[in-house]
PyMOL commands that place a pseudoatom at each C-alpha (Angstrom):
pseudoatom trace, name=CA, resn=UNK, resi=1, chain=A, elem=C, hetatm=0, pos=[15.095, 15.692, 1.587]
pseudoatom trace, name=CA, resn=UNK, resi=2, chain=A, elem=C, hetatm=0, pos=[17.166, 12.835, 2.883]
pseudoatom trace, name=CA, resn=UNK, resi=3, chain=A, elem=C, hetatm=0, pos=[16.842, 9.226, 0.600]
pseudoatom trace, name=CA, resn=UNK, resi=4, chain=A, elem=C, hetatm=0, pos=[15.680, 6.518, 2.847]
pseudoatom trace, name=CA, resn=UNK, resi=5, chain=A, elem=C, hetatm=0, pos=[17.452, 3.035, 2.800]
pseudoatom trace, name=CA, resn=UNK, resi=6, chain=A, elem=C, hetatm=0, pos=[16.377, 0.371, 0.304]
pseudoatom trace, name=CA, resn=UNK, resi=7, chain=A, elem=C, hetatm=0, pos=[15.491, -1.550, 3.685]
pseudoatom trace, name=CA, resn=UNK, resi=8, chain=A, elem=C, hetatm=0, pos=[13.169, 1.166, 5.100]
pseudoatom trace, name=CA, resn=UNK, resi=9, chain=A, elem=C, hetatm=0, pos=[11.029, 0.976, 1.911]
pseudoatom trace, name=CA, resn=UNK, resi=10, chain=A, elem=C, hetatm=0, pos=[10.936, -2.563, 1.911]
pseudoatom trace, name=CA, resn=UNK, resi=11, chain=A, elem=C, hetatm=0, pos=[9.737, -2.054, 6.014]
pseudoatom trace, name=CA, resn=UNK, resi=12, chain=A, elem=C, hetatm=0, pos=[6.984, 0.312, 5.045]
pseudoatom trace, name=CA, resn=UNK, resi=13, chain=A, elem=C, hetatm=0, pos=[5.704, -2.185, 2.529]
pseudoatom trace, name=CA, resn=UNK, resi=14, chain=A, elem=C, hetatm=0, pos=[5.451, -4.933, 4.315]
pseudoatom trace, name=CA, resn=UNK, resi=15, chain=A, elem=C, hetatm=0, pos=[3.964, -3.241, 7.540]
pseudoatom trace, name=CA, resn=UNK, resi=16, chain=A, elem=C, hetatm=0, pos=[1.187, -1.528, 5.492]
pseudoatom trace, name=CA, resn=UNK, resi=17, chain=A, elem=C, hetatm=0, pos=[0.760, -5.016, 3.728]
pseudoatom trace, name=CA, resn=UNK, resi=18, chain=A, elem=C, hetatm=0, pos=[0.099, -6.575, 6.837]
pseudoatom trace, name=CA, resn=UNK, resi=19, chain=A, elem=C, hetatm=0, pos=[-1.846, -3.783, 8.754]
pseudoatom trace, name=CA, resn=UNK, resi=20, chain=A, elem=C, hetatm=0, pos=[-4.335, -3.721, 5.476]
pseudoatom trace, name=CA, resn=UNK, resi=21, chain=A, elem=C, hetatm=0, pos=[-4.568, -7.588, 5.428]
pseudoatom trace, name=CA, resn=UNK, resi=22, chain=A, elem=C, hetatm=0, pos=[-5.623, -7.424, 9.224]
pseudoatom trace, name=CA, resn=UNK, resi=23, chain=A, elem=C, hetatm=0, pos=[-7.747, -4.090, 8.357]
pseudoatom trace, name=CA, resn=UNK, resi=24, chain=A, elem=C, hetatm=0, pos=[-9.817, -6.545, 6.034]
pseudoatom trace, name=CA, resn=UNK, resi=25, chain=A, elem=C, hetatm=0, pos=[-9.650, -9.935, 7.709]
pseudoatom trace, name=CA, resn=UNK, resi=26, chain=A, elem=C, hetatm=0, pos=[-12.468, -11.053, 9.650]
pseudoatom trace, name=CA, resn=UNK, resi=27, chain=A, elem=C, hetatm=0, pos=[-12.590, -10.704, 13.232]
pseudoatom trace, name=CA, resn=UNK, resi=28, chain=A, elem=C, hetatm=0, pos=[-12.213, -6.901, 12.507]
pseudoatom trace, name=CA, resn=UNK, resi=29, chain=A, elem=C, hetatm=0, pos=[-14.965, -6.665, 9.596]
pseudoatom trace, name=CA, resn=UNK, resi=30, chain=A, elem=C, hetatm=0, pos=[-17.360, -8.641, 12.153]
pseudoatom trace, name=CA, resn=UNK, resi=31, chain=A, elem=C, hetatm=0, pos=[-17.239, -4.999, 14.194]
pseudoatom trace, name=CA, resn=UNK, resi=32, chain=A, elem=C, hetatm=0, pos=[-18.625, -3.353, 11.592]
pseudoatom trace, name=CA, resn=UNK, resi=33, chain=A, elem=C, hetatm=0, pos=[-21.259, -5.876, 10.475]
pseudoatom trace, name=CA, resn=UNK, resi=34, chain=A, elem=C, hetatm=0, pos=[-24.020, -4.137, 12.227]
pseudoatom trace, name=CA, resn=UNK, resi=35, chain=A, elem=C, hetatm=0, pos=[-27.406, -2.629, 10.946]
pseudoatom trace, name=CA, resn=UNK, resi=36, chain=A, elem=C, hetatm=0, pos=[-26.445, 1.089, 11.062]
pseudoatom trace, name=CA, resn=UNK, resi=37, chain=A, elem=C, hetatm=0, pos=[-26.800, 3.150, 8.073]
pseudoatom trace, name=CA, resn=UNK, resi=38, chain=A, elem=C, hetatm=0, pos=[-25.124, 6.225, 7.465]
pseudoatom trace, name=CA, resn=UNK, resi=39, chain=A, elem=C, hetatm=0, pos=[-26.417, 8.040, 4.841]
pseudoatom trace, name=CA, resn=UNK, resi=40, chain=A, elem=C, hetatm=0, pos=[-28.500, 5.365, 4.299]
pseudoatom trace, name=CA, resn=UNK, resi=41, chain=A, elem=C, hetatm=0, pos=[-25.318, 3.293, 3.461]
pseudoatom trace, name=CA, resn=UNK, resi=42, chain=A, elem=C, hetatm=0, pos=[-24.495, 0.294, 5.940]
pseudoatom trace, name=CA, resn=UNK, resi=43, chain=A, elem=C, hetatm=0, pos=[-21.782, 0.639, 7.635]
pseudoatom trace, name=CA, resn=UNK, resi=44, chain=A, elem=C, hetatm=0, pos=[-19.733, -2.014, 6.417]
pseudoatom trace, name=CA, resn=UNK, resi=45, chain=A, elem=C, hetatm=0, pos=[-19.890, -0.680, 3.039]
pseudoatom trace, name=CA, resn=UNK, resi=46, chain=A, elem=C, hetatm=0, pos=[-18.336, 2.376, 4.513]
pseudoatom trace, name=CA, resn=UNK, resi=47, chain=A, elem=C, hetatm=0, pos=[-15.857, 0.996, 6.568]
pseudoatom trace, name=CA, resn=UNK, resi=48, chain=A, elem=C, hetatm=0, pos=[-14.575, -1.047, 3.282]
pseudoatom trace, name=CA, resn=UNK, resi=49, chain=A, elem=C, hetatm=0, pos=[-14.623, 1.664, 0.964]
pseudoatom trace, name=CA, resn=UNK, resi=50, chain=A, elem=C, hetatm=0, pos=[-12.958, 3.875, 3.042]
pseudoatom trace, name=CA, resn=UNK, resi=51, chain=A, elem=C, hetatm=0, pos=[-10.253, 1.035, 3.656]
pseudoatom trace, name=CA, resn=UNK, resi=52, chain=A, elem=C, hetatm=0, pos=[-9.889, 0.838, 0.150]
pseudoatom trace, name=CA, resn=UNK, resi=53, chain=A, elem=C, hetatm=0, pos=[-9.106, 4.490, -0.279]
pseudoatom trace, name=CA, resn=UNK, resi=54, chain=A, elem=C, hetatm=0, pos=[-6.851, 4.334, 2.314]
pseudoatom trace, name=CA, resn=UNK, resi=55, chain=A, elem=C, hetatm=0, pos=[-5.099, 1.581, 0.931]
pseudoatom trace, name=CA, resn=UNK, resi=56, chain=A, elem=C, hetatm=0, pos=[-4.938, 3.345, -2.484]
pseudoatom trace, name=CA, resn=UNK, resi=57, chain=A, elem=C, hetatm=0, pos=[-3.996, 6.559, -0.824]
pseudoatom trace, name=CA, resn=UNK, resi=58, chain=A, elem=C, hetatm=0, pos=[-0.832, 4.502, 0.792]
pseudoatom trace, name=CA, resn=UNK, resi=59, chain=A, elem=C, hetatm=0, pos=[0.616, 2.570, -1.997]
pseudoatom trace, name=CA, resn=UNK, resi=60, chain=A, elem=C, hetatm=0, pos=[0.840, 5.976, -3.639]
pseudoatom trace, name=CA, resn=UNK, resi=61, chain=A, elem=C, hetatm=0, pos=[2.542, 7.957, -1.378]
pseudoatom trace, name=CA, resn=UNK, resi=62, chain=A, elem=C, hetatm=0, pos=[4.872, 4.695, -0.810]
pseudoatom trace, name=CA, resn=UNK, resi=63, chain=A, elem=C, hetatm=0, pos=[5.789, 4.753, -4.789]
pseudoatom trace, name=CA, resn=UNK, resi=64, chain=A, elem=C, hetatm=0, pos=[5.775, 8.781, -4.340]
pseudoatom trace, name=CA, resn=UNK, resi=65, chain=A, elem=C, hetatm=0, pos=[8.904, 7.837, -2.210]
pseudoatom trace, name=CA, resn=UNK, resi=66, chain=A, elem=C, hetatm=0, pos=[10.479, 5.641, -4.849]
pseudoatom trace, name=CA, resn=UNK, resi=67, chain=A, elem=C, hetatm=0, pos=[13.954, 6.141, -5.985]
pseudoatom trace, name=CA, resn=UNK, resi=68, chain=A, elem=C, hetatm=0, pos=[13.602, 7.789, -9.093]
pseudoatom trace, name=CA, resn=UNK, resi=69, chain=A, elem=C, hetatm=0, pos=[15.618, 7.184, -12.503]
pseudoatom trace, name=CA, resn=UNK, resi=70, chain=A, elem=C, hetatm=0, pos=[15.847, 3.505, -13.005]
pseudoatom trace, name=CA, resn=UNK, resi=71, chain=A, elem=C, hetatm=0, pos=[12.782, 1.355, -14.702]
pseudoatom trace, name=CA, resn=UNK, resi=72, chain=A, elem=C, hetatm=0, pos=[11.383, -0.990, -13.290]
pseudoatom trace, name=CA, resn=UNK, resi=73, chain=A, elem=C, hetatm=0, pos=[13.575, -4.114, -15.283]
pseudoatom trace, name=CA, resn=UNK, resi=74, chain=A, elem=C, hetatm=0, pos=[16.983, -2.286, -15.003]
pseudoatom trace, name=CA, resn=UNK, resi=75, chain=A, elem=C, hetatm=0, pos=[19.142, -4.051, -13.233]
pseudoatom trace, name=CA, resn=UNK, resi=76, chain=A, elem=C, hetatm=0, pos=[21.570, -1.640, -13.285]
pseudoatom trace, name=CA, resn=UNK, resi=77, chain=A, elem=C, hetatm=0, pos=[24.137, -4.031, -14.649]
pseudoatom trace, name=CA, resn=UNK, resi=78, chain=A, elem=C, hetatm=0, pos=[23.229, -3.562, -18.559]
pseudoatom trace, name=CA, resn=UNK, resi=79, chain=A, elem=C, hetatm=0, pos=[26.400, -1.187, -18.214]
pseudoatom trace, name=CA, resn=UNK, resi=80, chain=A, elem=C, hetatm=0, pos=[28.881, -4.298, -17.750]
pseudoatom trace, name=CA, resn=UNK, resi=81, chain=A, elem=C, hetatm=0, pos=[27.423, -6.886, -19.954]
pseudoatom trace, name=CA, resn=UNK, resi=82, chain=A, elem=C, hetatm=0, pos=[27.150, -4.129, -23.627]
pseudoatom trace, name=CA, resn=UNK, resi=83, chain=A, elem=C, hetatm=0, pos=[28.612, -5.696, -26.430]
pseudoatom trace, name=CA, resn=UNK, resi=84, chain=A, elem=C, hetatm=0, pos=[30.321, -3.708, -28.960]
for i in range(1, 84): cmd.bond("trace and resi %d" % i, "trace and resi %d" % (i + 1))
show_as sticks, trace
zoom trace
């Protein structure tokens, strides 16, 4: 499988950022404001619970895709700086 570029990961971050901002902003929320229940559960409830899920289910497959092998405060530049 072929390693994305740092920039594509940073792209797919802030698009899903932005898509899940609008997903729970209001104009779109006001569409499901409404009186039916589903399972006796409104659907608003629904529609933000399964938003959340999806939101959950996309930051992990986004960290899946992470480069793997460095923490998260390396630097990568610990090598240059070692004293003896």
């Amino acid at each position: 499988m072929a390693v994305p570029h740092p920039d594509q990961h940073w792209t797919n971050w802030l698009c899903s950022t932005i898509f899940f901002a609008v997903l729970f902003n209001y104009p779109l929320l006001q569409v499901f404001n409404r009186t039916t229940l589903i399972f006796g559960v409104p659907l608003l409830i629904i529609f933000l619970l399964l938003g959340w899920i999806l939101f959950i289910w996309a930051i992990y497959r986004f960290s899946c895709h992470l480069p793997k092998g460095r923490g998260a405060n390396d630097t990568g530049r610990d090598e240059e700086h070692k004293h003896p």
